[in-house]
C-alpha positions as CSV (number, residue, x, y, z in Angstrom):
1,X,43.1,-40.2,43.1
2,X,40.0,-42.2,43.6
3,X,39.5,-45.9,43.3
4,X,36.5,-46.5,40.4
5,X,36.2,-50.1,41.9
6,X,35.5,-48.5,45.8
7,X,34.0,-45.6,43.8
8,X,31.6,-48.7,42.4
9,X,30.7,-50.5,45.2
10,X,30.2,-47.5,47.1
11,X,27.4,-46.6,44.3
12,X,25.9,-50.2,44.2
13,X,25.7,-49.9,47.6
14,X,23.8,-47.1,47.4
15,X,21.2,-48.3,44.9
16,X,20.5,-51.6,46.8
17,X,20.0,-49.6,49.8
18,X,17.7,-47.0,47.9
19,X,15.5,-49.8,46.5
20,X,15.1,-51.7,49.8
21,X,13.7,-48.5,51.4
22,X,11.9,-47.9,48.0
23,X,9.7,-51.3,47.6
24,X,7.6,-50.7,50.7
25,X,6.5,-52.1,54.0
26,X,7.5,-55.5,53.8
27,X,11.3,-54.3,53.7
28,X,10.4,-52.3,56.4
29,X,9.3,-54.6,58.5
30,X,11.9,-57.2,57.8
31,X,14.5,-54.7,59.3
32,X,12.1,-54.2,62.2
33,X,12.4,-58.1,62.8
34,X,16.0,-57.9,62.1
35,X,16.4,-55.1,65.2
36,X,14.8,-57.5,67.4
37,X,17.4,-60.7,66.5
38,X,20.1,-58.3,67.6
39,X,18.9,-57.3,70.9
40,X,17.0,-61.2,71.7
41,X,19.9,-61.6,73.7
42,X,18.8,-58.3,76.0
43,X,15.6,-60.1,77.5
44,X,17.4,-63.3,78.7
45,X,20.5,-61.3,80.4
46,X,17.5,-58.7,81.8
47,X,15.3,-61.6,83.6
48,X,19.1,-62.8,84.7
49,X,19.7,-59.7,86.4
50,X,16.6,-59.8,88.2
51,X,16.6,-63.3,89.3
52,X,20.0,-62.8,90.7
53,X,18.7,-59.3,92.3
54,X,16.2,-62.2,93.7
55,X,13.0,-59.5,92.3
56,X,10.5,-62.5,91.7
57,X,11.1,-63.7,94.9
58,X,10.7,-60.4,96.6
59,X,7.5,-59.8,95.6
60,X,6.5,-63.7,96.1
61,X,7.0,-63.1,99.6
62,X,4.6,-60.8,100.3
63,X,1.6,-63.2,98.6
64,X,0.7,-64.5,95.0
65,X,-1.0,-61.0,94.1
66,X,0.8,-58.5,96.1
67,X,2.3,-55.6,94.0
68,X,5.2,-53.4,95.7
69,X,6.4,-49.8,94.5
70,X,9.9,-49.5,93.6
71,X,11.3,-47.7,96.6
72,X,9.9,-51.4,98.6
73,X,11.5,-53.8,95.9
74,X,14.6,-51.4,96.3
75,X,14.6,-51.7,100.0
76,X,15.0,-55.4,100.4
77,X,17.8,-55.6,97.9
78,X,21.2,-56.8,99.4
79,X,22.4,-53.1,98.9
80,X,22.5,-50.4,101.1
81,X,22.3,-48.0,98.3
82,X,20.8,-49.7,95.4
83,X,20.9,-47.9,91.9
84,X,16.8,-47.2,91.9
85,X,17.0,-45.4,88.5
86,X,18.8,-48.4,87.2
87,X,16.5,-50.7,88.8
88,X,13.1,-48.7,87.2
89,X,14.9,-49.4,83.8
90,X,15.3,-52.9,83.9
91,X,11.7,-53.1,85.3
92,X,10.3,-51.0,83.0
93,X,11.7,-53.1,80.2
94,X,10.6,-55.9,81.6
95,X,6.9,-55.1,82.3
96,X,7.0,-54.4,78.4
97,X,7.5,-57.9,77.6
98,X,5.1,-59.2,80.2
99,X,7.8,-60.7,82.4
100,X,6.3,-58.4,85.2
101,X,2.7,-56.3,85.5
102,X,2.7,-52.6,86.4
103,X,-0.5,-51.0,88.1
104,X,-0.9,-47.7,88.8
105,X,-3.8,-46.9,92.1
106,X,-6.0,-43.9,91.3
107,X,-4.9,-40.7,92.9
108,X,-1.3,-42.1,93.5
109,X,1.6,-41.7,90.5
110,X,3.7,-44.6,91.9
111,X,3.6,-47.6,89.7
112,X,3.8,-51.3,91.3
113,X,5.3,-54.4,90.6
114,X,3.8,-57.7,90.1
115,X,4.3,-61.4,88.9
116,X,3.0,-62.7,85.9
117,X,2.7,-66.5,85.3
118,X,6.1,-65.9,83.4
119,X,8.1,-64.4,86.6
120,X,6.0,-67.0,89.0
121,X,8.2,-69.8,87.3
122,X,11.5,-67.6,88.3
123,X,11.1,-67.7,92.2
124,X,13.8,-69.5,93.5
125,X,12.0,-71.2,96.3
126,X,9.2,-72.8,93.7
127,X,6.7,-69.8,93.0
128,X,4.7,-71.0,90.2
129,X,4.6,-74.6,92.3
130,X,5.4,-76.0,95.1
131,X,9.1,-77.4,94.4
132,X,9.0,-76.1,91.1
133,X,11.2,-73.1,89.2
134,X,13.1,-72.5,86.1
135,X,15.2,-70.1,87.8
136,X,18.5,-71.8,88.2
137,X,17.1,-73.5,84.2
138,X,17.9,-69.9,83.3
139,X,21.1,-69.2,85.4
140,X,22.6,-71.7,83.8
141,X,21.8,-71.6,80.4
142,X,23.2,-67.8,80.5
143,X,26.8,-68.8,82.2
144,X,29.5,-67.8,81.2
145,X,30.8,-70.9,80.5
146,X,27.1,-72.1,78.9
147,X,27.4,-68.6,76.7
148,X,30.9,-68.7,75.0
149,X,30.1,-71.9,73.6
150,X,27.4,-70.3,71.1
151,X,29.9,-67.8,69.9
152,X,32.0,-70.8,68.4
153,X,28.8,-72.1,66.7
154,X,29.9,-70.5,63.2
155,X,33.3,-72.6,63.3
156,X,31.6,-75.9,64.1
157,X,30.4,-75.3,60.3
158,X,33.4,-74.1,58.9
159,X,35.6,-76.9,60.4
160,X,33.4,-79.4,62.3
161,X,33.2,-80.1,66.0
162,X,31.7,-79.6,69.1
163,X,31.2,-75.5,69.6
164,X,31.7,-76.2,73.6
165,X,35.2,-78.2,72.9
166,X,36.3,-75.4,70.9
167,X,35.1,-72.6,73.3
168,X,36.8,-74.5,76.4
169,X,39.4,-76.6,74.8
170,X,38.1,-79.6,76.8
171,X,35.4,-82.3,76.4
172,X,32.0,-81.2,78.6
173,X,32.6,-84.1,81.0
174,X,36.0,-83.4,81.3
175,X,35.6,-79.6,81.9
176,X,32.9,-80.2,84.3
177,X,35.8,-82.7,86.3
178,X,37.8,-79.7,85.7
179,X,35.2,-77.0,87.0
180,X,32.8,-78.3,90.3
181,X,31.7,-75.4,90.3
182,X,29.9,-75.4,87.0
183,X,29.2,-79.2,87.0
184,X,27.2,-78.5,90.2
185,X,25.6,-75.3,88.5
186,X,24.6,-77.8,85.6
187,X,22.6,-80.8,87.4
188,X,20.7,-78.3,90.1
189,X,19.4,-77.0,87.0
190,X,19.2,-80.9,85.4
191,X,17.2,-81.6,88.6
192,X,15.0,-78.6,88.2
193,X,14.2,-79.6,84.9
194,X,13.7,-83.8,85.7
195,X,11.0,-82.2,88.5
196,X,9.1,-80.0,86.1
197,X,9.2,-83.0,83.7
198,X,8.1,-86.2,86.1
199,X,5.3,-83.5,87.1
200,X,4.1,-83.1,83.6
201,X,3.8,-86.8,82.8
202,X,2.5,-88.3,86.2
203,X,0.0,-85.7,86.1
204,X,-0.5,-86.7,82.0
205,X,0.1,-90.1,81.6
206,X,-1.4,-93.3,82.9
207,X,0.3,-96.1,81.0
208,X,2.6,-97.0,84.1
209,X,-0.6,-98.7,85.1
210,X,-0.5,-102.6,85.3
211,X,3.5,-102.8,85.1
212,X,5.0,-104.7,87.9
213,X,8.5,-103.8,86.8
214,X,10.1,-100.6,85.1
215,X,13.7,-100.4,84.3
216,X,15.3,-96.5,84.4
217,X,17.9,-97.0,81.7
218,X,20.6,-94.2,82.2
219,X,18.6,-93.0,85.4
220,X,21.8,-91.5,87.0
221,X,20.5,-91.0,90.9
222,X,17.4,-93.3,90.3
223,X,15.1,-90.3,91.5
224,X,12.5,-90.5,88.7
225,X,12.0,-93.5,89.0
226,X,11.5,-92.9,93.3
227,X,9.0,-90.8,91.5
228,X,6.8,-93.2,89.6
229,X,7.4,-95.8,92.4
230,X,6.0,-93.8,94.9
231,X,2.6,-93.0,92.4
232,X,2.8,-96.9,91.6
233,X,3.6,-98.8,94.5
234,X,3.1,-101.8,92.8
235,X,6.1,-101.5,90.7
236,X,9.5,-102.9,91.5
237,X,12.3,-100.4,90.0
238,X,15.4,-100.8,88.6
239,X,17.4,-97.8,87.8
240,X,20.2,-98.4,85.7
241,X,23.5,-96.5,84.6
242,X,27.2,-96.4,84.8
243,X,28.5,-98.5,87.9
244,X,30.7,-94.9,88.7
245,X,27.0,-93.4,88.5
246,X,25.3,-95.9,91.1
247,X,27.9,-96.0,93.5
248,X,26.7,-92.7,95.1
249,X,23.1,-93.1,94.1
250,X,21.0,-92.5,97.3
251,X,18.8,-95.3,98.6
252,X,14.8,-95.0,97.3
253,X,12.0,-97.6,98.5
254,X,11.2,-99.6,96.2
255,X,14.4,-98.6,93.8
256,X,17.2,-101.4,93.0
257,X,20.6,-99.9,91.7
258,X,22.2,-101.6,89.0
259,X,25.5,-101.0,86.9
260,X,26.1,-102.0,83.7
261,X,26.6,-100.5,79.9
262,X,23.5,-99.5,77.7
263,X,25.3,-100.1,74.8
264,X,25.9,-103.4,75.9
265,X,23.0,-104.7,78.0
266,X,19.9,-104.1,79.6
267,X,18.4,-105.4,82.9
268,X,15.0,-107.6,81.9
269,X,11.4,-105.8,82.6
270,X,7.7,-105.2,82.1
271,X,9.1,-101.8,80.1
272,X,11.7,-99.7,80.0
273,X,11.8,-95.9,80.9
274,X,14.5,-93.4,78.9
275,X,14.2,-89.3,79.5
276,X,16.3,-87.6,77.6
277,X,18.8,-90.0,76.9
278,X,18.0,-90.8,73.3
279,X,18.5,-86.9,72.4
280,X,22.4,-87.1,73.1
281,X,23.0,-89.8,71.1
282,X,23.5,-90.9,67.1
283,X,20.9,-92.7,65.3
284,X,23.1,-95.8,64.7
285,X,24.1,-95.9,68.9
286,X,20.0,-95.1,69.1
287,X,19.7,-98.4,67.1
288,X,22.3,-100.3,69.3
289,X,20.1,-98.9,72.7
290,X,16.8,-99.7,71.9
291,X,17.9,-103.2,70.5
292,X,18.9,-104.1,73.8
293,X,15.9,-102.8,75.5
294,X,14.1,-104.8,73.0
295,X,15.6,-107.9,74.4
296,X,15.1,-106.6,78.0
297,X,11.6,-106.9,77.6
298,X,8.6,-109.6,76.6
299,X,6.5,-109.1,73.8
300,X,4.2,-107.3,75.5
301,X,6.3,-104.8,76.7
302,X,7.3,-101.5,76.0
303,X,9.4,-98.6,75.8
304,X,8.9,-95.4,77.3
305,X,11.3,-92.1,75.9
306,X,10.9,-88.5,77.2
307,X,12.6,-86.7,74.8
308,X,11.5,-83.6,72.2
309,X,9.8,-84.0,69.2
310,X,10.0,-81.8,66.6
311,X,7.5,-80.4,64.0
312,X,5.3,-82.8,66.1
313,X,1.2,-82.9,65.5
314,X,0.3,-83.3,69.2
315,X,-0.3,-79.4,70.5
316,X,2.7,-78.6,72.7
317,X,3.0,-76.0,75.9
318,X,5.5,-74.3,74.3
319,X,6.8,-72.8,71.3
320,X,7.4,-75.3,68.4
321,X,10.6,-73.5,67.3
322,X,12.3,-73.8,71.1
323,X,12.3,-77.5,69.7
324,X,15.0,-76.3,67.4
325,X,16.8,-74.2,69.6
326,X,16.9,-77.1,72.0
327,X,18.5,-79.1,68.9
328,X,21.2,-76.4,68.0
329,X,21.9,-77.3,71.8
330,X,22.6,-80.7,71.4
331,X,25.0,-79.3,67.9
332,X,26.3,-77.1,70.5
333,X,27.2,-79.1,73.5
334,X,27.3,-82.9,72.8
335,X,30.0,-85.0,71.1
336,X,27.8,-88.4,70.6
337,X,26.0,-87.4,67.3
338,X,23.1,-86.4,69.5
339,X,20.1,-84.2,68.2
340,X,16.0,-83.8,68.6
341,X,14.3,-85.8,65.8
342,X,11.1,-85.0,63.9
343,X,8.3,-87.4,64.2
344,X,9.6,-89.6,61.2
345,X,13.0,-89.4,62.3
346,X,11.8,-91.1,65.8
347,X,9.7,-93.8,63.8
348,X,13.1,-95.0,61.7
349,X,15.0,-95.2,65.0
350,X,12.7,-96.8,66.5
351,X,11.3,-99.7,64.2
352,X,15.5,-100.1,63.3
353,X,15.5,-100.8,67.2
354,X,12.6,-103.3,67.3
355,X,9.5,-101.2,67.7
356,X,7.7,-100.6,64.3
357,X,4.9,-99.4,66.7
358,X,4.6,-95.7,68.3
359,X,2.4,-93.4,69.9
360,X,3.4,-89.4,70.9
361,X,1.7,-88.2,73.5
362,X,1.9,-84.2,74.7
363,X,2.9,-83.3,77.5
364,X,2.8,-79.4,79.0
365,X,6.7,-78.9,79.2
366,X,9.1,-78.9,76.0
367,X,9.8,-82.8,75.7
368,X,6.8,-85.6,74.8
369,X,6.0,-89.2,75.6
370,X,6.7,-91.5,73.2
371,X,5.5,-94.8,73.8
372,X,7.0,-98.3,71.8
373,X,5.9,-101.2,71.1
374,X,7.7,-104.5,70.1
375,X,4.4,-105.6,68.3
């Protein structure tokens, strides 16, 4: 006997489905975009397999320009008998979204491989730069461990939390104690990042200028600060964090350790440096921060944060939305209240802390400079 209430739905179904396909292209269309949400995932795991596969650094080796056929990428793969038909795939998908080139030389049929500006930033040994990848960026971010925390995203809504607590049933700190292996996968690609980052704004920025002192608040292993020391010898440096953190900080000229509590205090300077520190925090432990770097420094100091600023007006290197995805991130990952901020959002914090005065200043990676001032 049939149901009429399936029998119903079944029909309504039907009509709804009729009319989408029925009202034209922008329907159309809309599916098309919704085909490419489902497979997104498909060109991050792709570039994975070929970093791992070490491709990018392959074809680095034999020059900047060189292009090699398949049968030569296949032959210095750590395999004896590589999977070459499964190899042309993933290449082949991959020279479709402009991770790789293809050329084909008249009179032959073989195609070669080459690096774009994309695939130059996935060489291992620093491709796109000296010292500089995103490769280990990207091996991290598509973890295993890093991955199941974004399929617990939907509960965090449901029923509050942090998605990477209830993915791993631990605190992030605490599983990383747990897990060496993925705490060390972590900060390689941390330190990856800090390089990329201290390029952008030495090459950028020219406000360290004139300081004679600079305080790294939360600096962990004081080497961005080596950094800026080394570009401004005149500056004495003081990197500041945890006393557990210090106590295995390597020695850097002109770098002195210091422990101590941001939340609590804040070693006295020209100005005060903070890269993405800010980011994992609440407003209201923001506010408590910058109030104490506001007494660290004179009137004519100022603050210095690194951190992403959404919606922002300054042109950006990147895409505007990876702001937001960075965000989710912080949703994702961090227990403290932390998140990215729009432009407004930064100016509260900041004149709550003691710096109605701010300036954003673009820099070619995802983050910006914001500068604060007491006055």
């Amino acid at each position: 006997m049939n149901d009429p209430a399936a029998d119903m739905e079944r029909h309504t179904g039907e009509i709804c489905a009729d009319s989408m396909f029925e009202s034209g292209e922008e329907e159309l269309a809309g599916q098309a975009e919704a085909w490419k949400y489902t497979f997104a995932f498909v060109e991050s795991l792709a570039v994975k397999s070929v970093v791992l596969l070490g491709i990018p650094d392959i074809i680095a080796r034999h020059g900047p320009k060189a292009t090699l056929s398949l049968s030569q990428i296949a032959a210095e793969l750590p395999s004896e008998k590589p999977d070459v038909n499964c190899l042309f795939r993933i290449l082949r998908f991959l020279v479709a979204k402009n991770f790789f080139r293809a050329e084909t030389s008249e009179g032959a049929n073989e195609v070669r491989y080459g690096l774009t500006p994309v695939s130059k930033w996935m060489v291992k040994d620093g491709g796109a730069a000296p010292s500089l990848s995103m490769a280990t960026i990207l091996l991290m971010h598509n973890d295993m461990t890093t991955m199941a925390t974004w399929h617990h995203l939907n509960e965090s809504v449901l029923h509050g939390g942090v998605a990477f607590e209830k993915a791993h049933g631990l605190h992030m700190g605490d599983y990383m104690a747990a897990q060496p292996h993925y705490k060390d996968h972590f900060y390689k690609a941390w330190e990856c990042n800090n390089k990329i980052v201290m390029k952008a704004i030495l090459s950028k920025y020219e406000g360290f200028q004139g300081l004679n002192s600079l305080v790294d608040v939360a600096g962990r292993t004081g080497a961005d600060l080596a950094e800026i020391v080394k570009a401004y010898p005149t500056i004495s440096g003081i990197n500041y964090d945890l006393p557990n953190v210090i106590a295995t900080a390597p020695h850097f000229p002109g770098v002195k350790h210091v422990g101590g509590d941001m939340l609590k205090g804040v070693p006295s300077g020209d100005a005060v440096f903070m890269k993405w520190i800010l980011h994992d925090w609440s407003n209201e432990d923001c506010v408590k921060i910058l109030k104490q770097c506001r007494k660290a420094i004179p009137e004519t100091g100022k603050v210095l944060i690194v951190d992403t600023v959404l919606n922002a007006r300054e042109k950006t290197a990147v895409d505007p939305s990876l702001g937001f995805a960075y965000d989710l991130a912080k949703l994702a990952f961090t227990s403290h209240g932390g998140r990215e901020r729009s432009e407004e959002e930064w100016k509260n914090v900041l004149k709550e802390g003691g710096f109605p005065r701010s300036n954003i200043i673009a820099i070619p990676t995802l983050a910006s400079l914001i500068e604060a001032f007491p006055y």
